[in-house]
N, C-alpha and C positions, 0 to 999 in steps of 0.2 A: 514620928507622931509626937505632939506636944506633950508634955508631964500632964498639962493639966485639962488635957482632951478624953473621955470617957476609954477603956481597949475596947478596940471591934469584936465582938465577936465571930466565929465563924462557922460555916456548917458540918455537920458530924454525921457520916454517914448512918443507917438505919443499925447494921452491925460491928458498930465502932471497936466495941470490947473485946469481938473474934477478930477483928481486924486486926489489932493490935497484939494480940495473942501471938496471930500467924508472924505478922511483924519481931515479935523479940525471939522467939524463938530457931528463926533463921540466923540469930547472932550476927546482925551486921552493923548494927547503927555504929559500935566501938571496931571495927574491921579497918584492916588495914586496906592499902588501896588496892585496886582487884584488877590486874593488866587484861584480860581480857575485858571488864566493862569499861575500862580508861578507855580500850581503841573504840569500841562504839562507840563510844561517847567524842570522842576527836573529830571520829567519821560522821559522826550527826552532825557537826558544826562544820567540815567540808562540805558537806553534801549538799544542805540545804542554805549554805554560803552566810551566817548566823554568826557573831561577834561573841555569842555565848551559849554552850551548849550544859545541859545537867542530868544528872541520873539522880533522883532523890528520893527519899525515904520521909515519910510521914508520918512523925512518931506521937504523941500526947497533944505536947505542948510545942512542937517545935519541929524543925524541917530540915533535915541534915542529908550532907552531899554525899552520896556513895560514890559520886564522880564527877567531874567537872572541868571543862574545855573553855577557857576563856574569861574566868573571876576567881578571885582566889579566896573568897567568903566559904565557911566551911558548914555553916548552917545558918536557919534564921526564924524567928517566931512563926508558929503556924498561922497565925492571925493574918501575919502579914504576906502569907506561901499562895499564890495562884494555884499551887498544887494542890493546895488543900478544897479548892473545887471540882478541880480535874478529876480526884478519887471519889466523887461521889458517883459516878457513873462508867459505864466501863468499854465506852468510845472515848474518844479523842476531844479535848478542849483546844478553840481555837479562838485566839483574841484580836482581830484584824488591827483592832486600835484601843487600845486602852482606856485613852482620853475618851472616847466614845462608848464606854462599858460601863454603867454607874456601878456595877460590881468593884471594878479594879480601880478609876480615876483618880481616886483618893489616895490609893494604896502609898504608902512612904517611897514605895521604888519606882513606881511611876511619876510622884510630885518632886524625888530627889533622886540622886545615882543610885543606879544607872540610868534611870528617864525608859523606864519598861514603856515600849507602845505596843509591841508586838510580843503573842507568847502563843506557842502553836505545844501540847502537851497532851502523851498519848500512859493511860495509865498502864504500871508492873501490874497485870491481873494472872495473880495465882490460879485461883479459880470463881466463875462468874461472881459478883459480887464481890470481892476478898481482892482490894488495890491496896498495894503495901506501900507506893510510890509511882514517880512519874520518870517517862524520858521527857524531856522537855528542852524547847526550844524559844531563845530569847534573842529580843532583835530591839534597838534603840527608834527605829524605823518603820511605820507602820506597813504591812504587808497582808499580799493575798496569800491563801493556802489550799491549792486545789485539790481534787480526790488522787490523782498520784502520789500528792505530795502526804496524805494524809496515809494512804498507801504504805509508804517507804517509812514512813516514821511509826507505824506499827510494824511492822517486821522487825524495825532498829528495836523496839518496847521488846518484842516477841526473845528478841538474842538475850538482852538483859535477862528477861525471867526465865530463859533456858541458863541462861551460865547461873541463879540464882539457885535452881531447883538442881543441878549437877553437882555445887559446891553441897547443898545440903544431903545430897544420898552419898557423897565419899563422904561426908563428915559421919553421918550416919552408920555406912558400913566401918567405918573406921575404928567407931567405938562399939561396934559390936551390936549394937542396935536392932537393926532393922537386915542386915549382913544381905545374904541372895534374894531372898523373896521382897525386900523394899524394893529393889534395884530392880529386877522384873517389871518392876508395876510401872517403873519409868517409862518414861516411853524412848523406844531405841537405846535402852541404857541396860549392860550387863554386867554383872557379877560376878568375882573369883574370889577364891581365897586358896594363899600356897600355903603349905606348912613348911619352913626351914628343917624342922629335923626328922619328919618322917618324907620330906617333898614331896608333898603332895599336893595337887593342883588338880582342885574341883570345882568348874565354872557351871552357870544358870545355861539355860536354851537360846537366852538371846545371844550370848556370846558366840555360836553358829551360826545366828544369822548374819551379825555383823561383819562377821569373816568370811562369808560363806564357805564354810565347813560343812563336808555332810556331819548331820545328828550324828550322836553315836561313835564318833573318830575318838580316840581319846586326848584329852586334854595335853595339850603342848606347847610349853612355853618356846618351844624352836621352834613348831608351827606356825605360831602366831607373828614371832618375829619375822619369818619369812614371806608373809604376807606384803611386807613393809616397802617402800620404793628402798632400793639400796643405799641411798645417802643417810637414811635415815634409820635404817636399820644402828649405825650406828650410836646412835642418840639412844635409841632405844633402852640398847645394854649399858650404855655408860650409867644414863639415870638409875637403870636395876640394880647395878651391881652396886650404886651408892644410896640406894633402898635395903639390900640385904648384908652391907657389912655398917653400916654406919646409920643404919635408920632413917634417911631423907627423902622425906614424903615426895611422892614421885608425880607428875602430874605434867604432861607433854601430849602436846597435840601432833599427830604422823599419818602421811597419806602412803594410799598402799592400792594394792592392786588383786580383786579377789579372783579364784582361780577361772573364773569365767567372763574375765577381761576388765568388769567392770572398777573404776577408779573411786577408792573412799575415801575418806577421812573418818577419821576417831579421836577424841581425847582421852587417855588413858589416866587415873590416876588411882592412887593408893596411898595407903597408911601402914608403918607397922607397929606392930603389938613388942611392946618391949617387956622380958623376963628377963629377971638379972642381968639387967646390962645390955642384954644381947636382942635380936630381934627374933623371935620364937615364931611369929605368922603374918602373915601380911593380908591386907584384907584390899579387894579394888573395883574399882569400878570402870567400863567401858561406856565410851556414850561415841554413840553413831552422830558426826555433825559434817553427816556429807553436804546435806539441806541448807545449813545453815554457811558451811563455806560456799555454796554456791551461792547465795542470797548478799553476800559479803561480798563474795565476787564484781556480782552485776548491779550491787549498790558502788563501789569500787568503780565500776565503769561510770555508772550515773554521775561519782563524782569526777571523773577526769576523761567523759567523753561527750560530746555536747549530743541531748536528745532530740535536735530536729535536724540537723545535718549527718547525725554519725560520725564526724571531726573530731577528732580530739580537743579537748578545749583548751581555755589559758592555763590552767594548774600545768596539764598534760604537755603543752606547749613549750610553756619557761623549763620543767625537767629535761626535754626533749633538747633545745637548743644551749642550756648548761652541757650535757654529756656531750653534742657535736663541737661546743667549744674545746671542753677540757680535751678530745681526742684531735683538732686541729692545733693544740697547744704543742703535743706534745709531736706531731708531726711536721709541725713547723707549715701549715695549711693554711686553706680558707672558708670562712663559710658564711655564706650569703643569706640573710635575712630580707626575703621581700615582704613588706606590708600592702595590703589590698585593700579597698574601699570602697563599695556601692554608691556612685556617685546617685543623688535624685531618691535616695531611699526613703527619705521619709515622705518624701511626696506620694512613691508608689504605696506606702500604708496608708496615707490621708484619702488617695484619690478613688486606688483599689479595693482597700482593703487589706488588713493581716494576713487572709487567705495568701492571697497573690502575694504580698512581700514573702511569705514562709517560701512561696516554690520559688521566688526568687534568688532566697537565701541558698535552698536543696540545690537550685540549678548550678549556682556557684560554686559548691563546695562542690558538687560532683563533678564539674569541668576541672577544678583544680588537684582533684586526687589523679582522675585522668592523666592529668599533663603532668603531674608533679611526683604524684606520689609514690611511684617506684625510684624515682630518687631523692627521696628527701619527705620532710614530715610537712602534711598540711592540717592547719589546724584552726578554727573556728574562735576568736581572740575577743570581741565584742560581739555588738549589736546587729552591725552590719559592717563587720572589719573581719578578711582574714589573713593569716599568714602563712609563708611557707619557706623552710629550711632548708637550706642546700647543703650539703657538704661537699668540700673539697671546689667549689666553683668559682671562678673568678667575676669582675665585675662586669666584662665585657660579655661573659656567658650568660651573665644574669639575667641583661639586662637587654639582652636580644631575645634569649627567650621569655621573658614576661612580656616584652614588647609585642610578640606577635601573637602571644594569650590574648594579651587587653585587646588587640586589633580583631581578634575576630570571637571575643567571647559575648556571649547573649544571655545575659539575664534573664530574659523575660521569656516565654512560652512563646508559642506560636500566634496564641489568639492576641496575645498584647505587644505584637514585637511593633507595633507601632510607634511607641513609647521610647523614647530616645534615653535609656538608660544603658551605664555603662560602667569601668573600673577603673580605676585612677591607683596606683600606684608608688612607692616608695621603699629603694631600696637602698640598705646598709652591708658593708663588707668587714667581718672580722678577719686580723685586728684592726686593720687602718682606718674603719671608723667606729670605734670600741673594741676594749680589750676585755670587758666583762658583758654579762646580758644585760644589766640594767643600761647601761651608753647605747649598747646596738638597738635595742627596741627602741630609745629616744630617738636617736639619729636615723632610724630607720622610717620613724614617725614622723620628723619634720621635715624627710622627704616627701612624703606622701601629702601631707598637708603644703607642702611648696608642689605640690601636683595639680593639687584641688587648686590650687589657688592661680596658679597656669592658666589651666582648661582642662576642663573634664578627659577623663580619658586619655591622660599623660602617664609616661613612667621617669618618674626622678631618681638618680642614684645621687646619694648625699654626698655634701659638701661643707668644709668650714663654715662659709660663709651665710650661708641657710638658717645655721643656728643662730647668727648674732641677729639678723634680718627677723627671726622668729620671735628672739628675744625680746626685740624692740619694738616688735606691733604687740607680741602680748603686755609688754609692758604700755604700752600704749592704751591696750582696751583694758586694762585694771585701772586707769587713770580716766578714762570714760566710764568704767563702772562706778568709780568714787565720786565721779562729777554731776553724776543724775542723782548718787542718794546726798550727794551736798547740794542739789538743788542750785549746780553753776550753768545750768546752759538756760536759754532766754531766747526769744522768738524778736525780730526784728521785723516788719513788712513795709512791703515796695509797692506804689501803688502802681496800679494798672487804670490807664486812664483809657478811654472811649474817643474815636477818633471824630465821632458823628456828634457827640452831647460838647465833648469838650471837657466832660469832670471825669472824678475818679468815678471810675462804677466798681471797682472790686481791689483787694490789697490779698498778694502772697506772702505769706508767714514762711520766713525764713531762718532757721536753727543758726544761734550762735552759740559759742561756746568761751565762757567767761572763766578762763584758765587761771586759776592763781599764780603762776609761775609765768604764762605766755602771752595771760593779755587777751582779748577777742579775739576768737580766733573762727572763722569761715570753717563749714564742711569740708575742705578740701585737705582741712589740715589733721581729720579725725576720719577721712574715709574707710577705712580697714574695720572701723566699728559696724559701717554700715554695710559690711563682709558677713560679720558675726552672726550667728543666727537668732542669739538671745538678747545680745544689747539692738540692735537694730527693732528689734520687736518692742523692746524697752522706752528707746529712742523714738521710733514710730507714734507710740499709744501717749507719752509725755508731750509731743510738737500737738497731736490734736487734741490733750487735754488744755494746755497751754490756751491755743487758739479758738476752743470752744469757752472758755473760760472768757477770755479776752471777748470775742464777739459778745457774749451776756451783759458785760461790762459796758461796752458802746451801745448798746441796746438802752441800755437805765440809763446812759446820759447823753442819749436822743442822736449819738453819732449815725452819721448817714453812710457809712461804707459800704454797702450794696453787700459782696460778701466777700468771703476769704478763702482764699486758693490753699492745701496742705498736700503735700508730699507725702503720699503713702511709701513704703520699702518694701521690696520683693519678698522679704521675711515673712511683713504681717499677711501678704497674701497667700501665704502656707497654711494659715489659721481658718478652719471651717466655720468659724463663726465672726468670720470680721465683720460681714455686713451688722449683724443683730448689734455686735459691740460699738461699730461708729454709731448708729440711732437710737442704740441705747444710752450712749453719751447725750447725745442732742439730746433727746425727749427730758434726761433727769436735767438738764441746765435750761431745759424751755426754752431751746434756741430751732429754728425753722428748720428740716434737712435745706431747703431750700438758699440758707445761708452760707453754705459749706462749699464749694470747689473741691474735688478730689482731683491731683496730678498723676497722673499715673504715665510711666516711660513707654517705649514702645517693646523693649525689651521684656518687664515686664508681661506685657500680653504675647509675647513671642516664648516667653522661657516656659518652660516644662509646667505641668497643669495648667495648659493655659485656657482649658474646658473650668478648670476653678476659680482662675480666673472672671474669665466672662460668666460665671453663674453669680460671683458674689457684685460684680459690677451691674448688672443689669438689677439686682434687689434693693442694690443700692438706687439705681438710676430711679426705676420705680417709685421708691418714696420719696423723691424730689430731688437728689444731691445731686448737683451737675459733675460732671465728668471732662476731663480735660486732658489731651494726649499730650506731655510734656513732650521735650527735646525735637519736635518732628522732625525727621529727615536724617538723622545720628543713627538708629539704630534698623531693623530692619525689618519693619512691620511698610504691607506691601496695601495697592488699594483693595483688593478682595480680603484682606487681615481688617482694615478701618470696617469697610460694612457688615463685619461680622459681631461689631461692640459700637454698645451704644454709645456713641464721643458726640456732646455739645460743645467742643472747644480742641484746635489746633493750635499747641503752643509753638511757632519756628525759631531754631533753637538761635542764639546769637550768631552763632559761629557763620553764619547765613548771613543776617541782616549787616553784621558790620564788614561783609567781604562784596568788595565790587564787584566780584568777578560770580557772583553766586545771584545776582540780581535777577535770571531766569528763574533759577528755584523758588525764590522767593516768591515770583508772579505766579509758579503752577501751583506752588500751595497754597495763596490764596486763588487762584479760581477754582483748586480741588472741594477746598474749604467752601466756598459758597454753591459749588453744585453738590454737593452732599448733603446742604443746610447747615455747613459746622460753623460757628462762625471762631475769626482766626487771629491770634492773641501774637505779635512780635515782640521778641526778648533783645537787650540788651540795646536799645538804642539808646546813643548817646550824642549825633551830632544831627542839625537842624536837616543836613543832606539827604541821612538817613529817614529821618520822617517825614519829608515832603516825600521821596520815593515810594513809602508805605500808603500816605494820602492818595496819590496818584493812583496807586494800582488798585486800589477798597481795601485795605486791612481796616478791620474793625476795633483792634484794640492795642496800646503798644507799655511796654514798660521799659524802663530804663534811665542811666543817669543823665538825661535829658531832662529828664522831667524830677527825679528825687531817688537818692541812693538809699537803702534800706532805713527804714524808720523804726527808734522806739516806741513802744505802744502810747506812752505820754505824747507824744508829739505827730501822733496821727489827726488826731479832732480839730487842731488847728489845721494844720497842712490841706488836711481836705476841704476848709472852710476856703482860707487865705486862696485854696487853688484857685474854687469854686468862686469866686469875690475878683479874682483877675482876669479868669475866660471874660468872667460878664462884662468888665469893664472896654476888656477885646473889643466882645462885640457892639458896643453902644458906640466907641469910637469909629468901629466901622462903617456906623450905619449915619452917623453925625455926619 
């Protein structure tokens, strides 16, 4: 905040002065650091997977850290403390977005470092009313926080103000204070006190329960000890005896076993009384924290077990595949890293639903525990990515057995097994391809992505050669990424000229790319972009802002171009709201749908959703855009595929028109094309042979360097004029 900007004030709860009271008197604000709230506090920041986690204290004027996982700020004005809102109520404060809170937007830590957008914080509540401080949770990233989540981070509050209120009745009994009858009132918390020189050892009733001792037994420090699981029994005595010769306050947590089976846990701790020199009595405290290591436990899982498959996760994973490394190290082994993939996954969330993608996920991981998991670990890695460990396997074991997994594993439920989804694959062998985890997951990755990029439903086991091939399309599509926000690529169109008028009636907008290093360079030389699923979508929405742009343009200077053909990409038909996005384009530029051509492949309307397909084609068709089935005859859309989608235009692909020997096809797809009513657009003519053939047989439209190779947008309004100005002269001479 400015020097010369007013301080904020901020809100103070109704019993600020009790608050504060309970606050100094627990002695912590100047406390050293406190290993058991550090691990909560570490574990809040695994758990909830957060870049900054805090335990803090609420004090006057100021907000100091009793713990902290992930900044190393040790306190900060309370003006400026989110926490100092969270304690005014004694649920849980959640800030999904900051910039969106006029509370916090302002705040210095959201307008500078850290850039707070997220803060999820559950208050220390002593008792109702009486917050001395917060657990809290910090995120640079705005985010949701559901009632689990809200859940889990009060229990994590709940451990803090247990180990709080524990430190304070040993502190308590220690000096004499409050000795057996405070320690009683605890809850699950008992009290002893031995005397060194008459040894005497007189504990409270709860100290029975804990143990389960019948009442009445008399007190025994063998007793007790023997409660203990045996590894532990020794710790035990070690800490006592350097409690009763040396005075060091004793304070270990020990699980043990009471005599009717049941398994506990206890933290034991004490003080002694020192008279001359020596230690005269010892005064201690027990506290029953079976509850709370269970709690520890099954947050422990939440962090290293994923909760919708039951899979282990990535934390669980990367430990997992470390230890079978270092034990194939030293065996001189192997151990096989297969990566998995849902191929078509996000379409089944777009198309189905997250219901259905979640059983799709379940069904996965259950087929692969199945198959996998008695020898080796499987574990749930991403979104829809799993993995699974082999020890001791070779490459050829690998890779026959995933092979015959992916052949016959099924995603999908019974009711949707229609849905051609499936698992795609990538495996890595330590050492020979990595000799630590981080190279084997990489190489084990650009197997899998050399999978996808195959065919769906491949298994690749890695190779040198994979990574430099990977290397060079990524490098590739960050050089496509940097050329859209420098604004290098530029739309060129080809006119399509009318076989029956003789002019252009329509121009296809076609994507160059003005490479500073390569020069103009044609789609062919940046295809791998239009693989991607973000630049392609990128690429997609730029060619028809481009073209929408351009038509407005010839519109205000009376250009007659009938209208313009654009290339949609398979990517943007992923998008449930492309249709509203293309006419919401047109409508804000005042350009016709009517003006627009959409080309779409056959593939395309063939590939996976292709119910999503034909739903945003036909809304489109509706509002005017004509439709046109690029490539005809290339890919494999059949005639009951064509009467299924509304198509005013068959485009026949070149590969047709400039081959003699294809001359039949060409004739059935135009008579296809006119008994359907489509009418039918030939690509790539270039010599006079080929267009008298086209004339002869009815094609109604044709493009090619016959007529004019890709034009820029300055040099369309002539070219259409000049064309238009030579038919005519055509035909006057004809008729002369």
């Amino acid at each position: 905040m400015a020097a010369d900007q007013p301080r904020r004030s901020y809100p103070l709860p109704p019993n600020e002065e009790e608050r504060l009271r309970e606050l100094h008197q627990l002695d912590l604000l100047a406390a050293e650091r406190i290993e058991q709230i550090d691990r909560v506090c570490a574990l809040a920041r695994d758990l909830f997977k957060v870049p900054v986690a805090l335990v803090t204290l609420v004090d006057r004027d100021r907000q100091c850290f009793l713990a902290s996982a992930g900044i190393d700020l040790t306190e900060t004005k309370r003006e400026d403390a989110f926490c100092a809102v969270t304690i005014l109520h004694d649920e849980p404060l959640v800030v999904a977005n900051a910039l969106d809170d006029p509370r916090f937007r302002d705040n210095i830590f959201v307008v500078g470092a850290p850039h707070i957008r997220f803060y999820a914080g559950a208050p220390l509540n002593l008792r109702p009313g009486v917050n001395i401080g917060t657990l809290c949770l910090i995120d640079t990233k705005p985010r949701q926080f559901g009632g689990d989540d809200l859940a889990h981070l009060k229990a994590l509050a709940d451990m803090v103000v247990s180990e709080v209120r524990a430190r304070r009745a040993a502190r308590d009994l220690a000096a004499g204070q409050l000795r057996l009858s405070q320690a009683a009132r605890l809850a699950k918390i008992g009290g002893y006190e031995f005397g060194l020189l008459s040894e005497k050892l007189v504990w409270d009733d709860e100290i029975y329960r804990i143990y389960g001792v019948d009442p009445g037994t008399p007190p025994s420090n063998d007793l007790i000890v023997a409660c203990y699981d045996p590894e532990m029994r020794e710790r035990s005595r070690q800490r006592l005896d350097a409690l009763f010769t040396r005075g060091v306050p004793y304070d270990v947590e020990l699980r043990g076993r009471r005599p009717n089976g049941e398994v506990f846990w206890v933290r034991a701790m004490a003080e002694p009384e020192i008279v001359n020199g020596k230690v005269a009595r010892v005064f201690g405290a027990v506290q029953d924290i079976t509850e709370s290591k269970l709690a520890e436990a099954r947050i422990h899982d939440l962090a290293y077990r994923d909760s919708l498959t039951g899979l282990p996760n990535r934390s669980s994973f990367i430990d997992s595949l470390n230890a079978y490394i270092e034990a194939a190290r030293l065996k001189n082994s192997h151990v096989a890293l297969v990566k998995l993939d849902i191929d078509h996954f996000r379409e089944v969330n777009d198309a189905l639903g997250h219901r259905t993608g979640d059983e799709v996920l379940k069904n996965v991981g259950m087929s692969l525990w199945e198959e996998f998991g008695h020898t080796g670990t499987v574990a749930r890695i991403g979104s829809n990515e799993f993995a699974v460990v082999l020890p001791g396997v070779s490459a050829d074991a690998a890779m026959s057995h995933t092979e015959a997994f992916v052949e016959h594993a099924r995603p999908l439920s019974e009711d949707n097994s229609n849905l051609p989804v499936a698992l795609s694959s990538g495996i890595a062998i330590f050492p020979g391809h990595g000799n630590d985890v981080e190279t084997l997951i990489k190489n084990a990755k650009v197997a899998l992505l050399e999978a996808k990029s195959r065919r769906r439903g491949k298994v690749v086991l890695f190779d040198r050669g994979m990574r430099e091939t990977l290397e060079s399309k990524l490098a590739l599509l960050r050089r496509v990424a940097a050329g859209i926000e420098n604004k290098e690529f530029v739309l060129f169109y080809q006119p399509i000229v009318g076989l029956r008028s003789g002019k252009v009636t329509a121009l296809e907008a076609l994507i160059r790319w003005n490479d500073p290093e390569f020069g103009l360079l044609t789609p062919g030389h940046f295809m791998a972009a239009f693989d991607d699923p973000d630049l392609a979508v990128e690429l997609g929405d730029m060619v028809l802002d481009m073209a929408i742009a351009q038509m407005r343009r010839w519109l205000d200077e009376g250009v007659d171009f009938g209208n313009v053909a654009v290339n949609l990409t398979t990517a943007q038909f992923r998008l449930a709201d492309l249709a509203e996005t293309v006419l919401g384009k047109l409508a804000r530029a005042k350009v016709s749908p009517q003006r627009l051509t959409l080309e779409v492949t056959e593939n395309v309307y063939m590939a996976w959703g292709a119910e999503v397909v034909a739903a945003t084609i036909r809304k489109l068709h509706a509002a005017g855009v004509e439709i046109a089935l690029d490539d005809f005859g290339t890919g494999y859309a059949s005639l009951a595929h064509l009467r299924q989608f509304p198509i005013d235009k068959l485009k026949i692909d070149k590969s047709f028109v400039q081959s003699t020997e294809s001359a039949a096809i060409v004739d059935a797809v135009i008579n296809m094309g006119m008994s359907l009513g489509m009418r039918v657009i030939a690509e790539g003519v270039e010599k006079k042979e080929q267009l008298s053939l086209l004339q002869l047989k009815g094609c109604d439209f044709v493009q090619g360097y016959l007529f004019a190779k890709p034009l820029e947008p300055e040099r369309v309004a002539s070219f259409i004029a000049g064309f238009g100005a030579f038919n005519e002269r055509k035909k006057q001479a004809a008729t002369a």
